[in-house]
N, C-alpha and C positions, 0 to 999 in steps of 0.2 A: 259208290265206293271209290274212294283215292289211293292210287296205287302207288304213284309215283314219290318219289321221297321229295324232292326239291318243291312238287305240289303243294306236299302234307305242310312241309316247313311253310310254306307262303299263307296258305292257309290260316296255319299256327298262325302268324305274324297278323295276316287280317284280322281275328279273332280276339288279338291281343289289343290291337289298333282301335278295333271298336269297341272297345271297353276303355278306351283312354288309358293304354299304358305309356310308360316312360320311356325315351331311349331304345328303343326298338330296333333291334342286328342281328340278319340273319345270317352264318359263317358255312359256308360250303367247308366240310371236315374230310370230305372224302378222301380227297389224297393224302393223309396225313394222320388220316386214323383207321383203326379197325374194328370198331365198336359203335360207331355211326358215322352218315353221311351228312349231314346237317345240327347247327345249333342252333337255336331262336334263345335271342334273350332280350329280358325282357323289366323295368323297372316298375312295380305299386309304388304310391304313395305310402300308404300304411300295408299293417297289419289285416286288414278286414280289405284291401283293397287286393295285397297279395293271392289270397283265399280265393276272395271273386274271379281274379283272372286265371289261376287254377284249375275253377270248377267249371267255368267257361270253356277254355278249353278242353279240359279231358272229356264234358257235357258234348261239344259240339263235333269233334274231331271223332268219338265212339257210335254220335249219331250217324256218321259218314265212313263207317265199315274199320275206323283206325284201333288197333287194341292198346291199349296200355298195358305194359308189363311193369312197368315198376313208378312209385311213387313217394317221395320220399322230403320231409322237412314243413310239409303241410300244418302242422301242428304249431311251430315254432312260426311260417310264417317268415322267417328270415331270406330263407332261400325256398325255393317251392322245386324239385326239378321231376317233371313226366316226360318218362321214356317212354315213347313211341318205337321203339326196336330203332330205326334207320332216323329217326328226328329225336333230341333230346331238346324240350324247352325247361331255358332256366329261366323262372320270375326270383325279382330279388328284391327286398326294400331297398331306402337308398344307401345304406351306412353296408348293407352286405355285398351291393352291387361295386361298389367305391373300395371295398376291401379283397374281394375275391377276383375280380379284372380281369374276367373271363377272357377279353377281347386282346388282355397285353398276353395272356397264356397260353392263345392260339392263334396268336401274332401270323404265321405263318398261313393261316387260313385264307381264304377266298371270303372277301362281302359279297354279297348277294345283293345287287342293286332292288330292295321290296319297294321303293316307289313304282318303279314300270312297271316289276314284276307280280304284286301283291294281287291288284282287282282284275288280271288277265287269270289268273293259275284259278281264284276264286271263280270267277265266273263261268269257268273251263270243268270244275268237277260234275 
């Protein structure tokens, strides 16, 4: 079971990584929000590629004690975002990622260095 939120998100990100997603940032939100401590986002190719990386995570991260409370865009595919309570990952195609700029909107945020951090937090759960 993963308790730690910065974990969960690295995790998220490994997850994302090995499915070959795109553009991969993880944003430490904690000081600056109060609705979560982390964002992972995260770029499909397609439509069917969005889904996959989706179901991958929510599959993988449920399998590891994480709940999903909410899930929301999976249909459409354009944005996909699963809230983990304390981690929100957004998957995006590329024309939604390119328009909603997640990364200009919480400017303010912390990156998360996930190259050091990714295969340490993973191999640590």
């Amino acid at each position: 079971m993963i308790k730690n939120p910065r974990n969960v998100a690295l995790i998220a990100a490994k997850i994302l990584s090995d499915k070959k997603a795109e553009d991969l940032v993880v944003l430490d939100i904690s000081s600056i929000s109060i609705f979560a401590d982390y964002f992972v986002i995260a770029t499909g190719r397609s439509s069917i590629h969005v889904r996959a990386l989706a179901d991958e995570v929510e599959e993988k991260l449920s399998e590891n004690g994480c709940k999903i409370i909410g899930k929301e865009g999976y249909e459409e595919a354009r944005w996909v975002l699963l809230d983990f309570a304390d981690v929100i990952v957004h998957i995006f195609d590329e024309a939604g990622r390119e328009y909603y700029d997640l990364e200009r909107l919480w400017a303010d945020a912390v990156k998360v260095d996930i190259d050091s951090d990714m295969d340490f937090a993973y191999n640590k759960q």
